[in-house]
N, C-alpha and C positions, 0 to 999 in steps of 0.2 A: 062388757069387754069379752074379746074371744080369746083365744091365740091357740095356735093351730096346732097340730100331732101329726106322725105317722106312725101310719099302722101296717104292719106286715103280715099276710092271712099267711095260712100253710093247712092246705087238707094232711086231718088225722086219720084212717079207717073213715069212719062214719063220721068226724067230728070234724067244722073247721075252726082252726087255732088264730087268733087275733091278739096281734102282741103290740102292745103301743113301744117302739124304738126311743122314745127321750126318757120313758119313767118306767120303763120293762115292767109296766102292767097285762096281764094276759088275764085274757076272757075267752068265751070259746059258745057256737051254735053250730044249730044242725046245719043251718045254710050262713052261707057269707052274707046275707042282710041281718039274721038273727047274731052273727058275732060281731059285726058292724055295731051293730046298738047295744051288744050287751057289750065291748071295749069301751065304749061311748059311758055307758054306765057307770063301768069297774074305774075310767080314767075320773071321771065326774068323782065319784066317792073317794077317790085319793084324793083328788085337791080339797075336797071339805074336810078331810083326816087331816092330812098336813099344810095345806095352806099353798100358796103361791108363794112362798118367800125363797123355797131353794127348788124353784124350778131352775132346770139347765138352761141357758142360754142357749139360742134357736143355733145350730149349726150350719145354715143354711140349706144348701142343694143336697138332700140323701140320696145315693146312689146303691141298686144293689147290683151282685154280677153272679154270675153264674161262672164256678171255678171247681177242674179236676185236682185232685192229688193222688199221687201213685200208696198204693196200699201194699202191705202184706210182703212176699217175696218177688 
């Protein structure tokens, strides 16, 4: 059995950041293939820790957007 995840990369300095959105697992490589597989990893070793029984229910369609907010004075 599969069931699916997203994952949201973000470059750090020299590091890209990979954070699984349903189980806020974060893993992290020097490239977005290497944090690909190591998410893929850190998400794997959580569900062998805790199991599949309080996984979230799929939310369907994740959407993200790009939004300003006024800062400062």
């Amino acid at each position: 059995m599969t069931k699916k995840f997203t994952a949201l990369i973000t470059k750090e300095e020299n590091w890209y950041v990979a954070h699984c959105v349903e189980l806020a697992v974060v893993s992290q490589g020097k490239t977005i293939e290497e944090a690909q597989k190591n998410l893929k990893e850190a998400v794997e070793l959580y569900l062998e820790s805790f199991g599949e029984e309080d996984l979230p229910a799929s939310t369907g369609e994740v959407m993200f957007y790009p939004f300003e907010v006024a800062v400062g004075g």
